[in-house]
N, C-alpha and C positions, 0 to 999 in steps of 0.2 A: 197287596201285591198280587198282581195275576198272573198266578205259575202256568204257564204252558204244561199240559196232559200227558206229553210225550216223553218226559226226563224226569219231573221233578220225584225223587222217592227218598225215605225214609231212611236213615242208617242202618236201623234195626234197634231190637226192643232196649238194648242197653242207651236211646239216646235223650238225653236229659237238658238238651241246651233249647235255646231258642232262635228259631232258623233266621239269619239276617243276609245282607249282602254283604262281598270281602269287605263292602269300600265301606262298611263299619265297625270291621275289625280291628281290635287293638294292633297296633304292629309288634310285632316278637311271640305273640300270644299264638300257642295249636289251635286250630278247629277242625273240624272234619267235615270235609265237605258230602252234602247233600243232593246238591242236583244243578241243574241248568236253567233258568228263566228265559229260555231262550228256546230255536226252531231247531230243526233238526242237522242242520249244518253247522251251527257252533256248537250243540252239542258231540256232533260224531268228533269236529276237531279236537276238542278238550279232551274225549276222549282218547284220541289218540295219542294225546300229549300225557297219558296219565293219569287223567284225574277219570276215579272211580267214588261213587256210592261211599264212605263210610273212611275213605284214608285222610290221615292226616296230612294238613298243608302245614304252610306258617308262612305271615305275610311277615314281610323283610323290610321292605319301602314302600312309600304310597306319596305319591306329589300329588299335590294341591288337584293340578290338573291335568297329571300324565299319566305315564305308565305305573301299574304295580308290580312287585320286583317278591317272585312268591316261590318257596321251595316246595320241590314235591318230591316225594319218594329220594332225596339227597340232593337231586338237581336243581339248580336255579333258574328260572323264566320271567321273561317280561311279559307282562300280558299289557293291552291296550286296557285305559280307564274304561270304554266300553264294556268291553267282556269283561274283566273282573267286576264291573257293577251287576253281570248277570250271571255270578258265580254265587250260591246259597250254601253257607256253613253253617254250621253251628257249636 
């Protein structure tokens, strides 16, 4: 996978998973998200929706071929299959 240079970073030294996309995440399971595989516009968005470096998500939904349905910080959000496939936890 070729992480784009501008986002992608590390949680920090406690992180012990192996970095994958949401859209192979277990549903109901935490991860913590890592970074963005992606340019600097979906990053700045994400970021402003929330998602930082090292906080915990949790994927809720995932259809076949739609939206994933993901809590952050308490809040619930649809993200497009898109951008959740260039979302990196672990």
């Amino acid at each position: 996978m070729g992480l784009k240079s501008n986002y992608f970073s590390k949680a920090g030294p406690e992180s012990k998973g192996c970095a994958k996309s949401l859209a192979a995440v277990q549903i109901g399971k935490p991860v913590r998200f890592v970074g963005v595989d992606a340019g600097r516009g979906l990053t700045a968005r994400l970021t402003a929706m929330g998602f930082v470096p090292g906080m915990e998500i949790q994927l809720l939904r995932s259809c076949r071929n739609g939206p994933f349905l993901v809590e952050v910080m308490g809040a619930r959000m649809m993200l497009g299959r898109e951008m959740g496939q260039k979302i990196i936890v672990e």
